[in-house]
N, C-alpha and C positions, 0 to 999 in steps of 0.2 A: 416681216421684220418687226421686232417688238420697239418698243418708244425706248432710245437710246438714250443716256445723260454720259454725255464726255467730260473726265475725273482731267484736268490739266492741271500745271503748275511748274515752277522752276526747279532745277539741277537741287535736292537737300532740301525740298519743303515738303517732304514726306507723305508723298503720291502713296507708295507702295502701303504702308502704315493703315491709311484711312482707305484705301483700297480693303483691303484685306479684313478689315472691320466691318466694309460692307457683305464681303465673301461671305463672313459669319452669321450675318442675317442673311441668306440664300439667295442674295444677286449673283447672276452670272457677269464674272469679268473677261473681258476680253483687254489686254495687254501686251501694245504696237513694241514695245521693247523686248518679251518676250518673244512674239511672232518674227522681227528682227532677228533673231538670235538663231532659231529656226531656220530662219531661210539662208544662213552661212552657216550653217553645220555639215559634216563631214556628208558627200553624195549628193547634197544642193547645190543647180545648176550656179545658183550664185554666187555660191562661196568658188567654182573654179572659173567663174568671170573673173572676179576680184584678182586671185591669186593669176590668172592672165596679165591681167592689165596693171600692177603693184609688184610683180614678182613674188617666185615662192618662196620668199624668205619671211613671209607672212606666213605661212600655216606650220605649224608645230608639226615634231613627231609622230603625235598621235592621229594629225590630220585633222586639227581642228585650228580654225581660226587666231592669230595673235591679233585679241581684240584690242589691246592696249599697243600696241606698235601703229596698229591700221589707224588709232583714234588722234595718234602723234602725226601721221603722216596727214592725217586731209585738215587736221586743226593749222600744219604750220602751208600746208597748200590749200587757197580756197578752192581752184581750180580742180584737185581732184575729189574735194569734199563735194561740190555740182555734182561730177563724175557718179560719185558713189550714190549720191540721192535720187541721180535720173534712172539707177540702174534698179534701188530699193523701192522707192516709196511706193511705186508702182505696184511691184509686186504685196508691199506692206499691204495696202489699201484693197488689192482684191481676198488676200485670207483675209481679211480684221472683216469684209464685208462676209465672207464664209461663216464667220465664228459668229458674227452677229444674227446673221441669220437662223442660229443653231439653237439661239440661246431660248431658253425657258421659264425662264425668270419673268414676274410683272417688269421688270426693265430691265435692259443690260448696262453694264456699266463698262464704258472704251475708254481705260488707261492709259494716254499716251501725252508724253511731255512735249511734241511738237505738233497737240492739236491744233492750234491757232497757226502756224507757223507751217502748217503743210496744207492742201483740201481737206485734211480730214475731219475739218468741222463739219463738211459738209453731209458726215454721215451723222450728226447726231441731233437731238430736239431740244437738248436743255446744257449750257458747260455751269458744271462746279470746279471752281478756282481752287485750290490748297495754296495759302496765300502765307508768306513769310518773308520778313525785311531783309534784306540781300546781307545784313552784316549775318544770321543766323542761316544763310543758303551758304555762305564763306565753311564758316565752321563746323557746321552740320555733317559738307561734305566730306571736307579738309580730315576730319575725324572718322568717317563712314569710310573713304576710297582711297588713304592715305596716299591723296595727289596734294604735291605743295600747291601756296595760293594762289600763282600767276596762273595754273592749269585752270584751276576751277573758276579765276575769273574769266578767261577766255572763255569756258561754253556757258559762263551765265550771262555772257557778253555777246553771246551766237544765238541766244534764246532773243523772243520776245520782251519789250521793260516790262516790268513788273506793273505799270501803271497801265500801260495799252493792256497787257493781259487781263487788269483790273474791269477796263470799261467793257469790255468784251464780255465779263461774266453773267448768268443768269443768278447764281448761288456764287455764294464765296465762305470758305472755312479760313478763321484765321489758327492755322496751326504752332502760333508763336504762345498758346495758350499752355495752360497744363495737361498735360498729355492725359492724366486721372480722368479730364472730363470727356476726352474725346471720344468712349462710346457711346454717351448718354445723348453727343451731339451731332453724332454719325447716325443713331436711332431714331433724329427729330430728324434728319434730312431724310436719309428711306421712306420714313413715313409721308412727308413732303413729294418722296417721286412716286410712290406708289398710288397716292392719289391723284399725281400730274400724268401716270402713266396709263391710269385707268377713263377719266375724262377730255385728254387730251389726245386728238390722231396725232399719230409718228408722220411725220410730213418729209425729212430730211435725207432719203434714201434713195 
């Protein structure tokens, strides 16, 4: 298993963005919301848990997923939002440790918004924050998912505060900067793990 650095941060502080900038410089990313996605695609045992246990008036025509009905449904029930976590995360946590172990990269980089907030810190050696003041997580989102505001303060209300996420971090990027700068600042942080990933053992696995 290579020396992992877990990418965390809130709903619209632009994970995916600084993610993808490190793809650029040849990190392997590993990303629990794409693996998520996966595991309720059409022929995954999960997706016809779900559609057992929620009714199929969740899965479309096509037979894929209504990700946006299932996200209304466990956000206004906590009880079956438990449900759906005891049935995922589990499985999330054995690929994400699959992909990690694949990876070939001086580090891998595990993209997921519910690091803190699930075990899956506990797969990693170092967290970088992507850190944003909750009025620019509002709007960021509001604009990105064209969900109105009440939606999107509910899951930034479901997450982690933004302060405990704060103290938990090894690295923090504040992404409320100019966007212009953030390769120059994604290329001082790689540079940072590549040498945290070369003299430091991965212990977290």
């Amino acid at each position: 298993m290579p020396f992992v650095v877990g990418l965390t941060g809130g709903i619209g502080s632009g994970k995916t963005t600084v993610a993808d900038h490190f793809a650029r410089l040849g990190i392997a990313l590993v990303d629990t919301d794409l693996i998520a996605r996966e595991l309720v695609a059409p022929g995954e045992r999960a997706l016809a848990q779900i559609v057992a246990h929620f009714g199929e008036t969740l899965q479309q025509a096509d037979g894929t997923l209504d990700r946006a009905a299932l996200r209304q449904r466990v956000f206004a029930q906590p009880e079956e939002r438990r449900w759906l976590e005891a049935l995922l995360h589990p499985l999330i946590r054995q690929r994400t440790r699959e992909r990690l172990r694949a990876a070939t990269s001086p580090y891998a980089l595990l993209v997921s918004p519910l690091l803190l907030e699930t075990d899956q810190h506990r797969l990693v050696d170092h967290i970088l924050v992507i850190d944003l003041p909750v009025e620019q997580q509002l709007q960021r989102t509001m604009a990105r998912d064209d969900n109105d505001k009440e939606q999107v303060a509910a899951i930034i209300a479901s997450q982690i505060e933004r302060q405990q996420r704060l103290a938990r971090a090894d690295s923090v990027l504040d992404n409320s900067r100019s966007l212009a700068t953030l390769p120059q600042r994604v290329a001082a942080l790689d540079a940072y793990f590549r040498q945290l990933a070369a003299t430091t053992p991965a212990t977290h696995h």
